[in-house]
C-alpha positions as CSV (number, residue, x, y, z in Angstrom):
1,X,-5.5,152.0,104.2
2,X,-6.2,148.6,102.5
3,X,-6.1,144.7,103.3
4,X,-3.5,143.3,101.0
5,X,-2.7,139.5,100.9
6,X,0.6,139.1,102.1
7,X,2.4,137.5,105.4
8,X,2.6,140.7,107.8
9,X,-1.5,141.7,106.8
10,X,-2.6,139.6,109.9
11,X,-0.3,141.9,112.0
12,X,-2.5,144.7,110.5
13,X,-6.0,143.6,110.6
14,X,-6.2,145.4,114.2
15,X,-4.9,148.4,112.4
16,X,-7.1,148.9,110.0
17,X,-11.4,148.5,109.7
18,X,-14.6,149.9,108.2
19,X,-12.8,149.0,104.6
20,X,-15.4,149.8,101.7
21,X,-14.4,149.5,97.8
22,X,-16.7,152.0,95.5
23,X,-16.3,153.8,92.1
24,X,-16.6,157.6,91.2
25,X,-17.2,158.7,87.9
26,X,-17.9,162.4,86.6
27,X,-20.8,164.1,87.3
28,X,-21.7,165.0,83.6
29,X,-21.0,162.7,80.9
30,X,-18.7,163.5,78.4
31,X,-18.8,163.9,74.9
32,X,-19.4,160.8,73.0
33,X,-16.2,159.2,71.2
34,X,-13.9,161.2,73.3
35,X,-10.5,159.5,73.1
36,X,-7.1,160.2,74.5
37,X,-4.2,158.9,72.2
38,X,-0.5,158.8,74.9
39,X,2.6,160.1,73.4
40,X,5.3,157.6,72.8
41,X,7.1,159.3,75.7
42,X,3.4,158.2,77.8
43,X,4.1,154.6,76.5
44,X,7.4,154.1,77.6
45,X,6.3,154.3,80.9
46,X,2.7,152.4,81.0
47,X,4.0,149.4,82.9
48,X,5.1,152.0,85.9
49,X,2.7,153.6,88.5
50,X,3.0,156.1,90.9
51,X,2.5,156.0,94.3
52,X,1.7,158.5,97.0
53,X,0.7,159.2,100.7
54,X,-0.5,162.4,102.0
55,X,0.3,162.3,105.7
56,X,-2.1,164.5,108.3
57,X,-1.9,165.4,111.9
58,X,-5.0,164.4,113.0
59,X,-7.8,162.0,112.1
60,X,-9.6,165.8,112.0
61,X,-8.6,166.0,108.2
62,X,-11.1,163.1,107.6
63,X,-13.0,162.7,110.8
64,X,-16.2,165.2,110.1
65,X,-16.0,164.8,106.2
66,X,-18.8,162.2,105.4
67,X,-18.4,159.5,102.4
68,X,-21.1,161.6,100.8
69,X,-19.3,165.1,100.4
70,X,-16.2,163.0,99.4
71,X,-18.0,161.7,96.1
72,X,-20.1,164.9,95.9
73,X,-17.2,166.8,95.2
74,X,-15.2,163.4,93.5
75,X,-18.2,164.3,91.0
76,X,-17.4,167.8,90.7
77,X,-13.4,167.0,90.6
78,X,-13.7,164.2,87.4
79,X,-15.4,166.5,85.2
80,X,-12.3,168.1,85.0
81,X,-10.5,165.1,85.5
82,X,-12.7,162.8,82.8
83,X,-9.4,161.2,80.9
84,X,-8.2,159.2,84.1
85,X,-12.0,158.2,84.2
86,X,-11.5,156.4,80.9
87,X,-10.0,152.9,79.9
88,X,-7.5,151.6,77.3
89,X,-8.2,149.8,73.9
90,X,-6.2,149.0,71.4
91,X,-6.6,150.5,67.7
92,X,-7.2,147.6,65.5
93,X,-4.9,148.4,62.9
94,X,-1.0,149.2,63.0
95,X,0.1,147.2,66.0
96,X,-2.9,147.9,68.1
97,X,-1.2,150.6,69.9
98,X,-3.3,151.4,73.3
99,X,-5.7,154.5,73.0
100,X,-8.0,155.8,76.1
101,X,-11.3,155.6,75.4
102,X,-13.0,158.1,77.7
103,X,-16.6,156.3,78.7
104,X,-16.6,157.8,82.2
105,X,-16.3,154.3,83.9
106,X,-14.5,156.4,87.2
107,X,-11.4,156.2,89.9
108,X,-11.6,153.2,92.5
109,X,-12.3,155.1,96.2
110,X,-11.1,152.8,99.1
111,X,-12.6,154.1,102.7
112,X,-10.8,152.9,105.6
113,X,-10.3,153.5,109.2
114,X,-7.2,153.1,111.1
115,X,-6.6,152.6,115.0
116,X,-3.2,154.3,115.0
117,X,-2.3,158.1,115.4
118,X,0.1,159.5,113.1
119,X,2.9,159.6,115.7
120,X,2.0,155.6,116.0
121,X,2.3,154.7,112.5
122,X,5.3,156.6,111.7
123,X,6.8,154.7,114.4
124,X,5.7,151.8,112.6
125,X,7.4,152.9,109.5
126,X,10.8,153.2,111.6
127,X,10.5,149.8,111.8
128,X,9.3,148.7,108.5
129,X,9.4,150.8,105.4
130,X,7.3,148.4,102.9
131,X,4.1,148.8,105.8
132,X,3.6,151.9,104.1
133,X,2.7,150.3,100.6
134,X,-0.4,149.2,102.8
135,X,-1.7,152.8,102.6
136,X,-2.5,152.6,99.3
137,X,-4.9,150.5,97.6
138,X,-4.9,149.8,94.1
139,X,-3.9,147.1,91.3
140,X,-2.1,147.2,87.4
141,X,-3.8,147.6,84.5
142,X,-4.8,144.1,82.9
143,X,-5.2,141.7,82.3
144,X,-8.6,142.9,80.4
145,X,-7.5,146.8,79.7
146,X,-10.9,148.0,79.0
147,X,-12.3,147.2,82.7
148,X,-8.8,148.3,84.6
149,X,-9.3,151.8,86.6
150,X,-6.2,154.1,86.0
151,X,-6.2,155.9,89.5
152,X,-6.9,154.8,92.8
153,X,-7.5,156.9,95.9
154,X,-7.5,155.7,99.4
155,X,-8.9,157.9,102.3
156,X,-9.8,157.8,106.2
157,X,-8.0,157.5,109.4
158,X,-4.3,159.8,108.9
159,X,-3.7,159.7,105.3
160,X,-4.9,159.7,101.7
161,X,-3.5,157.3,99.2
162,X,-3.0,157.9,95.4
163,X,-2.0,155.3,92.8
164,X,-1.9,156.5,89.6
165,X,-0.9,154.8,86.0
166,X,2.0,156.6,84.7
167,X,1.2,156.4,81.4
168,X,-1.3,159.6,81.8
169,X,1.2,161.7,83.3
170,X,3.9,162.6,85.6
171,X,3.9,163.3,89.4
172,X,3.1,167.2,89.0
173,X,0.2,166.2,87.2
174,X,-0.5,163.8,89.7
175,X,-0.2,166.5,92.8
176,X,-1.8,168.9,90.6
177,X,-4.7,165.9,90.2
178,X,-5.2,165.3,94.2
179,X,-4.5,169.1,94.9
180,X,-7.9,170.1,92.9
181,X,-9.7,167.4,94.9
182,X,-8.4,169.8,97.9
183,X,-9.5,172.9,96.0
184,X,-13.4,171.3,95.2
185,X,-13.8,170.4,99.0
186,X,-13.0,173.5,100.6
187,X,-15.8,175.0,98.2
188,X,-13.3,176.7,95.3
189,X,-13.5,176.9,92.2
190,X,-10.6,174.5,90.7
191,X,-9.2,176.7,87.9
192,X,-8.4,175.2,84.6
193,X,-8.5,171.8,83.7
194,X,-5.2,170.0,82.0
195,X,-5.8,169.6,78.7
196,X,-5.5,166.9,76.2
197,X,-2.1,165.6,75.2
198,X,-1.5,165.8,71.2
199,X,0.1,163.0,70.0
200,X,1.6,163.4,66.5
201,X,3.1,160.2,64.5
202,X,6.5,161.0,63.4
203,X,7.1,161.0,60.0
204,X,10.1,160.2,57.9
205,X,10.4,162.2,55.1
206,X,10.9,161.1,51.4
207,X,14.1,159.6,51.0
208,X,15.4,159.8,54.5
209,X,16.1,157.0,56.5
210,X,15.7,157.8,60.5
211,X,18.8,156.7,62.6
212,X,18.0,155.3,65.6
213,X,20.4,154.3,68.7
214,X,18.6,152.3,71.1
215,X,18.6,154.3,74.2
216,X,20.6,154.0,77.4
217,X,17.8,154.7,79.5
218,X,15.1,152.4,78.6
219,X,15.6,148.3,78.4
220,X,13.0,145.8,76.8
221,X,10.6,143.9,78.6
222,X,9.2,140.0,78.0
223,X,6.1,140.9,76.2
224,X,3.0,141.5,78.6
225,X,0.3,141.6,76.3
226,X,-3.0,143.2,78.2
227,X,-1.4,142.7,81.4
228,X,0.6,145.7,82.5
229,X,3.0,144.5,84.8
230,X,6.8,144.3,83.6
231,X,8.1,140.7,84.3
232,X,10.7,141.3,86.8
233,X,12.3,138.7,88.9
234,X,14.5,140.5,91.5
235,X,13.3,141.3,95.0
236,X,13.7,144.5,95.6
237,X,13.3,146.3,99.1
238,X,13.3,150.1,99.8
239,X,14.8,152.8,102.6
240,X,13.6,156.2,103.1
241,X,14.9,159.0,105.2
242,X,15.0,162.1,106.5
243,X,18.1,164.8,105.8
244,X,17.3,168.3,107.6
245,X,18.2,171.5,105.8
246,X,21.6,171.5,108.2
247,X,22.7,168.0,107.3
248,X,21.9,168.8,103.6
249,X,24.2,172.0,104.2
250,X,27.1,170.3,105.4
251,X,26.3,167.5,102.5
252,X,26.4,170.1,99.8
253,X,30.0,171.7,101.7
254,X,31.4,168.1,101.4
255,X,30.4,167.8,97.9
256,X,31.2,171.7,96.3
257,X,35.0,171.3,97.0
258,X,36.4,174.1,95.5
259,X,33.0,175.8,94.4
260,X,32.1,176.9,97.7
261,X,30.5,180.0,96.8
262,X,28.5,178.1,94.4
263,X,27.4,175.2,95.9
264,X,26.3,172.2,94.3
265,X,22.4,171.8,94.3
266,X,20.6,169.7,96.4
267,X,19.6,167.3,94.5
268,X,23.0,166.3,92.3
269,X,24.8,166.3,96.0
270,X,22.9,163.7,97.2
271,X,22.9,161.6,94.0
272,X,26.9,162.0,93.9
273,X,26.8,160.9,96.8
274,X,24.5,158.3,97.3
275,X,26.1,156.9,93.1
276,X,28.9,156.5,95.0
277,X,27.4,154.5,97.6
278,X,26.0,152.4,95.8
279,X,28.5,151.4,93.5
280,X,30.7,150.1,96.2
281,X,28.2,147.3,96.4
282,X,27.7,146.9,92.7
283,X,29.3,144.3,90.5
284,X,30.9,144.7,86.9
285,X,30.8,148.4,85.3
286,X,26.4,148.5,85.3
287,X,27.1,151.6,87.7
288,X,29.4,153.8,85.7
289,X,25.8,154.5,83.8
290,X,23.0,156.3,86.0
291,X,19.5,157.9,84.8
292,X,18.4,161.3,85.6
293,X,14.7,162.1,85.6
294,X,13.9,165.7,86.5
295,X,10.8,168.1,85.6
296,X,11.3,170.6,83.0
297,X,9.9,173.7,84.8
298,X,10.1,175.7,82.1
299,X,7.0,174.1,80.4
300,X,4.0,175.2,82.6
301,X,1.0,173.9,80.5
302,X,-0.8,171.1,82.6
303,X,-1.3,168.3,79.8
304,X,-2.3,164.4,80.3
305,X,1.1,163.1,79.1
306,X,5.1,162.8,80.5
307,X,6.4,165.8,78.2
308,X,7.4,167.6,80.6
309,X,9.7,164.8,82.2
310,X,13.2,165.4,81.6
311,X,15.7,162.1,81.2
312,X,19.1,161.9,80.1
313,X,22.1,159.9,81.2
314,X,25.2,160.3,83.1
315,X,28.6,158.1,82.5
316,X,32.0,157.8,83.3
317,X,35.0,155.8,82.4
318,X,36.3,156.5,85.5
319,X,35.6,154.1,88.7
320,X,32.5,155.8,90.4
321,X,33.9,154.5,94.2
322,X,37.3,156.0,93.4
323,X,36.2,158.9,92.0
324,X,36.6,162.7,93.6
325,X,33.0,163.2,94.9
326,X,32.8,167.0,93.4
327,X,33.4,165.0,90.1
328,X,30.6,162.9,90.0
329,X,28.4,165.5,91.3
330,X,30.0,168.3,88.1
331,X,28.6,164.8,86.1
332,X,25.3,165.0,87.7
333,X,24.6,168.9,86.5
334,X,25.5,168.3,83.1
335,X,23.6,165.6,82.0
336,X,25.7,164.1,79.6
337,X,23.0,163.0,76.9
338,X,19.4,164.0,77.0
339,X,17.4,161.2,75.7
340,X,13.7,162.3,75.4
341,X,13.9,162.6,71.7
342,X,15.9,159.5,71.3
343,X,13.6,157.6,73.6
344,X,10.5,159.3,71.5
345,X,12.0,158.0,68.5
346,X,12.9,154.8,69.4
347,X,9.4,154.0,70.9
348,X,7.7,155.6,68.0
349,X,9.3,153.1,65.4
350,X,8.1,150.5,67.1
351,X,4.6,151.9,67.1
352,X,4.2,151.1,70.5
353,X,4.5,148.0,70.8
354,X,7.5,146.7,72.5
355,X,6.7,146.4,76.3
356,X,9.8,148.8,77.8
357,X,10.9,149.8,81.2
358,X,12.5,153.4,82.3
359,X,13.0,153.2,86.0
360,X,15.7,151.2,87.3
361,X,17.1,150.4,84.2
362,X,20.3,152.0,85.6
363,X,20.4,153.3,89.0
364,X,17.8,156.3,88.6
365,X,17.9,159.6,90.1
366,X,14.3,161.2,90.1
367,X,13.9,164.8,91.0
368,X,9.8,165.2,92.7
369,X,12.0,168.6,94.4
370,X,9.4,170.8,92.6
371,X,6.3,168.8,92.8
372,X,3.8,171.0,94.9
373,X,2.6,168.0,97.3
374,X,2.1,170.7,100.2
375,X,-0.5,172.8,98.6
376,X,-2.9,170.0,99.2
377,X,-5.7,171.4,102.0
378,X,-8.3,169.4,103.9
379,X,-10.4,170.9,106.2
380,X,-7.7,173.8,106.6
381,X,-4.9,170.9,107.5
382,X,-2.3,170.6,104.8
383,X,-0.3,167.4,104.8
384,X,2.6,167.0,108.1
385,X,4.6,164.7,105.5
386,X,3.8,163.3,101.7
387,X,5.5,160.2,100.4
388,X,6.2,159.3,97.0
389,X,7.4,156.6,94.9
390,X,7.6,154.5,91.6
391,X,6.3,151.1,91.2
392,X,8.0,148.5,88.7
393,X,11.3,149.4,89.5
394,X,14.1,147.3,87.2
395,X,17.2,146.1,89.4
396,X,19.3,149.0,88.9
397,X,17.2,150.6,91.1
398,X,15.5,154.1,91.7
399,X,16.5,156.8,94.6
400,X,13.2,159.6,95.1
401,X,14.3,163.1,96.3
402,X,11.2,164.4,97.4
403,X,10.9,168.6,99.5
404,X,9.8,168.3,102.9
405,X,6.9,170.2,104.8
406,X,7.5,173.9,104.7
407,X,7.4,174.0,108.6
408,X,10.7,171.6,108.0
409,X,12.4,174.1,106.3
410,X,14.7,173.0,103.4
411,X,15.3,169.7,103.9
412,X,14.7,166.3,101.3
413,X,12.9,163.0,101.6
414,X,14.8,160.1,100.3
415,X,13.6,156.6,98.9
416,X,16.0,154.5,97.8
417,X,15.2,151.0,95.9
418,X,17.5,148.8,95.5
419,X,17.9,145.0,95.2
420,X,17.4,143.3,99.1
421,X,20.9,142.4,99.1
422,X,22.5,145.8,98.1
423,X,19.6,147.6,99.9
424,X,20.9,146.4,103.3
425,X,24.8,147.2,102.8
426,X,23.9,150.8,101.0
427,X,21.5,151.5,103.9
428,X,24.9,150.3,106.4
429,X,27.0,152.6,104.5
430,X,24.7,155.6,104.5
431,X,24.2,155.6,108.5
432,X,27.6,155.2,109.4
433,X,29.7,157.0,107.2
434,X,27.0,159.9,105.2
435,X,24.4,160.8,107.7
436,X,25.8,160.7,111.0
437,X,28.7,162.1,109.5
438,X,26.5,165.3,108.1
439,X,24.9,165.5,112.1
């Protein structure tokens, strides 16, 4: 857990103690003039970063692992792991688009204590949703790129904190990143190493000219130069909860209609659902338009890019509050227009260098259902509950449907952003008339 400067961080300071700041690096150096070029796809999200927090049982996960078997096997882990070790530059030529330049320069490591059990913070969290952002330390990249760490861990006490610059890669390879650390410390051996992305300029061939539609799911930025940080204005506040496999059953009954014997998903039932919730409290037609952000799992290769991220967009003429529910939620599993190649495009004839935001642009659905943030072990505990969210979030806002622990069965974790001033009718809405209604 970390300090951070901010009005309720006196109300933690009894919370939290023994706070130390260090860097890691690889245990080997890597070859010389090893860089990492992102895809386009990997720049249209560098001014997001993901969040997460492992949540464990007992300080026992932590308690008789010393700060010197951590890095001993932190060594051992960034070999493997030597890209997120690296930092940015900027070609000199073309538009200085960024490049990683992997000199080994290592992850932040935050050690902390906390005084609280699990059961304590949790209870905590019931409370107050944005103390959990406190479990993670870790800054932006900027505003001199060539210093800024990519990944930040956070360990001790009842959790482990990742942040992690979106721009090398989606949330699998994110879990995939903190699950290895898992493997390393338990005395495996980690298996095979994610490889390097390939970017590849697109071309336009002799005599063409490339048609490009600007698209739906991406909106431009005020430049940010070396500072990675999109210049958004908007408070925005955020609500998680809980929906057991039961409620989710009765959910997905409510939402199938007529297709009882084939129910609607989990995931596009709650995002009907929770669309139409939130357009009640929306203004003008922004929320006939919503992103969809899943994980192609047909792609299995572990690379350091978002390639296998899957985004298209959803619309309708028709009012969203007025609309039949099995409607939206047919919407939902089609996927109107896929946009990855679009986006691709779009990004690539700017050479990079338009500052862009994906998240939040509309209201964004985002799918971590598959990501395997269970399979993390420490000291033969695996986590009793993992949290995980976007940061940078436009004001369309972003809702997270995350699987639960496999002792919970089949239920979904929710995180919902949203504006402060939508974010406390939508939370209303959902209490009264979608969740105690699915009890």
């Amino acid at each position: 857990m970390t300090i951070e400067s901010s009005s309720s961080s006196s109300t933690l300071e009894p919370l939290i103690y023994n706070v130390k700041l260090s860097s890691v690096g690889p245990g080997e150096m890597t070859r010389p003039d090893t860089i990492h070029e992102p895809t386009s796809i990997d720049l249209a999200m560098k001014l997001h970063y993901l969040k997460g927090v492992y949540y464990f049982k007992s300080h026992e996960a932590f308690a008789s692992i010393t700060i010197v078997q951590i890095k001993e096997a932190m060594f051992r882990w960034l070999c493997q792991f030597y890209v997120i070790c690296g930092r940015f530059r900027r070609f000199s030529e073309d538009s200085g688009r960024p490049y990683l330049k992997c000199n080994d320069c290592g992850a932040r490591l935050m050690e902390a204590e906390c005084a609280k059990t699990i059961e304590e913070w949790l209870e905590l969290l019931s409370d107050d949703d944005s103390l959990e952002k406190k479990l993670i330390f870790g800054q932006p990249i900027g505003p001199q790129i060539e210093y800024s760490p990519n990944v930040y861990l956070q360990c001790g006490g009842i959790s482990l904190g990742l942040s992690w610059a979106h721009v090398l890669g989606d949330v699998h390879l994110a879990s995939f990143f903190i699950n290895t650390w898992g493997k390393i410390m338990a005395g495996h051996k980690p298996g095979s190493p994610p490889v390097l992305a390939q970017y590849t300029k697109e071309e336009t061939p002799p005599g063409q000219k490339r048609t490009l539609n600007e698209p739906l799911s991406i909106k431009w930025v005020d430049p940010v130069g070396d500072q990675w940080v999109p210049s958004l204005t908007t408070k925005m506040e955020s609500f998680s909860f809980h929906i057991s496999a039961t409620q989710l059953g009765r959910l997905q009954s409510k939402v199938s209609g007529s297709k009882k014997s084939d129910p609607v998903p989990p995931f596009e039932s709650l995002c009907a659902i929770i669309w139409q919730c939130v357009a009640k409290f929306k203004t003008g037609t922004e929320s006939n338009v919503v992103t969809i952000v899943k994980h192609d799992s047909c792609k299995k290769n572990k690379k350091f890019d978002n390639e296998n991220q899957v985004i298209s967009i959803v619309k309708t003429k028709c009012s969203v509050v007025e609309s039949d529910i099995e409607e939206l939620a047919t919407l939902v599993m089609k996927g109107d227009i896929h946009e990855h190649e679009k986006l691709k495009n779009w990004v690539e004839s700017e050479k990079g260098a338009l500052d862009v935001i994906v998240y939040g642009v509309n209201l964004t659905f985002v799918s971590f259902e598959q990501a395997a943030f269970y399979e993390l072990e420490l000291k033969g505990q695996n986590p009793v509950h993992a949290s995980y969210w976007v940061d940078g979030i436009g004001d369309g806002g972003a809702v997270f449907v995350l699987p639960t622990s496999k002792d919970d069965g089949k239920g979904r974790f929710v995180t919902i952003t949203l504006p402060e001033k939508e974010l406390i009718k939508v939370k209303h809405e959902l209490k009264e008339n979608v969740l105690q209604a699915s009890e």
